[in-house]
C-alpha positions in Angstrom: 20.4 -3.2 -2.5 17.3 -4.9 -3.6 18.2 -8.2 -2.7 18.9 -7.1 0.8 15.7 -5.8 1.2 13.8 -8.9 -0.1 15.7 -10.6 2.2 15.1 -8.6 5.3 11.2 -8.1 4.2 11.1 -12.2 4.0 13.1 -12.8 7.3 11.0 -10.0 9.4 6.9 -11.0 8.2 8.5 -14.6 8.4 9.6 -14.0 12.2 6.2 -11.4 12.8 4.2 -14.1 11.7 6.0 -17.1 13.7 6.1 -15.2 17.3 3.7 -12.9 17.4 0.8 -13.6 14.5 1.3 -10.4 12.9 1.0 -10.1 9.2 3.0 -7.0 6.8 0.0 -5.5 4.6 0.2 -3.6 1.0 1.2 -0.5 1.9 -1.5 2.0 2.7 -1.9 5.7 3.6 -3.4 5.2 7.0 -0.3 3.3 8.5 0.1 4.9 12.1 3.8 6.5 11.9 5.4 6.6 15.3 6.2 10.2 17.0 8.7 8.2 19.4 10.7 5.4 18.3 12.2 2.1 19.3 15.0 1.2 17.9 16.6 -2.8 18.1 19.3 -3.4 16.5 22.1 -6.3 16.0 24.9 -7.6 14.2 27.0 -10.7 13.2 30.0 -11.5 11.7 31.6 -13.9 10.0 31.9 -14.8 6.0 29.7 -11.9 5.9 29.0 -8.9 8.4 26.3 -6.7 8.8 23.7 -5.4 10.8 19.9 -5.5 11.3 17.7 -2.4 12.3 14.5 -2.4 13.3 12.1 1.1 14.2 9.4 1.0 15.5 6.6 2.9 17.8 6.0 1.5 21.3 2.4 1.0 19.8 4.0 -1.6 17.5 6.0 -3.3 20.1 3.4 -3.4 22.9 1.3 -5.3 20.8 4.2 -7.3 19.7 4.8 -8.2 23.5 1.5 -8.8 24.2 1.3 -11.1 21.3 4.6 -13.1 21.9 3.6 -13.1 26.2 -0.2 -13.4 25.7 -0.5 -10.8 28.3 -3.2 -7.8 28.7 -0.9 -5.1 28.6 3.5 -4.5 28.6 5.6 -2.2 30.1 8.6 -0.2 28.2 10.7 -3.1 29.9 8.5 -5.6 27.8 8.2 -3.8 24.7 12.1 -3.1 24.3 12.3 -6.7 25.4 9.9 -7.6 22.6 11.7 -5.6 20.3 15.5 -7.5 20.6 13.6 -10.6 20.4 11.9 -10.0 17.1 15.7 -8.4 16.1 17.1 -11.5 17.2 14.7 -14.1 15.3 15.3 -12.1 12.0 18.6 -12.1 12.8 18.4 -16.2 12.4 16.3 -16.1 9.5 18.3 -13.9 7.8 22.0 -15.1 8.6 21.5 -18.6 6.3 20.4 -16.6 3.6 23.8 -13.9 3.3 25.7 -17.4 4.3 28.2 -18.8 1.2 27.9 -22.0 2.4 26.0 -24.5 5.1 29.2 -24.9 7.1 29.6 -21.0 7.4 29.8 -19.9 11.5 28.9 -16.8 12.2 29.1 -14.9 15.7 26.1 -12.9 16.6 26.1 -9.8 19.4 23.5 -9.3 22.0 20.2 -7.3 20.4 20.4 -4.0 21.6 17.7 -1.2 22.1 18.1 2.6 21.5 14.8 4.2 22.3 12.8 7.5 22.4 15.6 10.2 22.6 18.7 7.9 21.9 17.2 6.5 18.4 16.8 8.2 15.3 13.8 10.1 14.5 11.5 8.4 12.1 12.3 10.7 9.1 16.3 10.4 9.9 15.7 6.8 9.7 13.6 6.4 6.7 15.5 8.6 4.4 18.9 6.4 4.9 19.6 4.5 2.1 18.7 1.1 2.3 15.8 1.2 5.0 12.6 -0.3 3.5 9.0 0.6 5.1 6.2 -2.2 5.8 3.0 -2.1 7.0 2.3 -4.1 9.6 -1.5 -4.6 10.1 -1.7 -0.7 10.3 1.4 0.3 11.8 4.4 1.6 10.5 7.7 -0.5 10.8 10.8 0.6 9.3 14.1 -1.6 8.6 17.4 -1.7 7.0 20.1 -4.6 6.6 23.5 -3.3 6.6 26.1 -5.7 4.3 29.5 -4.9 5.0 32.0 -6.7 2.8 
């Protein structure tokens, strides 16, 4: 369980850092945790399968839009949009590291988006085995890689 988390930590402040200059933090007790939720999640198969989950506040993913568009402000259309593409890019970074060798293949599904009252609450989230919380230059962002062999 460890090393998944390592993994997905890496991948995620790797791909927060890349596209939208956002740094994760030592965890501290003012972290902003989200009321409603955004939820982007997606999977791949292949010598390995699994799942990554991101959740987030729309706080968090507006400035994540606005960071990765350079735009003033981001609709829920941007924000959920912003939201699948950071999924996505950890996705990548994190599909070479569960691969058992260079020539692996793996098929990869679409990023999806649950959000407000189709995503789990905060608390349902976090208290799943497996999700890990990080600060992310204040804000709360929880995640979970899901290994199924």
């Amino acid at each position: 369980m460890i090393e998944t988390q390592n993994i997905l930590v890496q991948a995620i402040d790797e791909a927060l850092e890349t596209m939208a200059f956002l740094t994760i933090i030592p965890e501290e007790e003012g972290m902003m945790i989200p009321e409603r939720v955004i939820l982007a999640e997606m999977s791949f198969s292949g010598p390995s399968n699994g799942t990554i989950q991101i959740l987030a506040g729309p706080d968090f993913a507006e400035i994540v839009a606005e960071n990765i568009g350079a735009m003033e402000e981001a609709t829920d259309a941007l924000r959920f949009d912003a939201m699948k593409e950071l999924a996505n890019v950890t996705c990548g970074l994190v599909i070479p590291k569960v691969a058992t060798a260079r020539s692996d293949v793996f098929d990869l599904t679409v990023p999806a988006i649950k959000a407000y009252d189709e995503a789990p609450s905060w608390n349902e989230f976090v208290s799943q085995e497996g999700s890990f919380v990080s600060n992310v230059e204040g804000y709360a962002v929880a995640t979970k890689l899901i290994i199924n062999d």
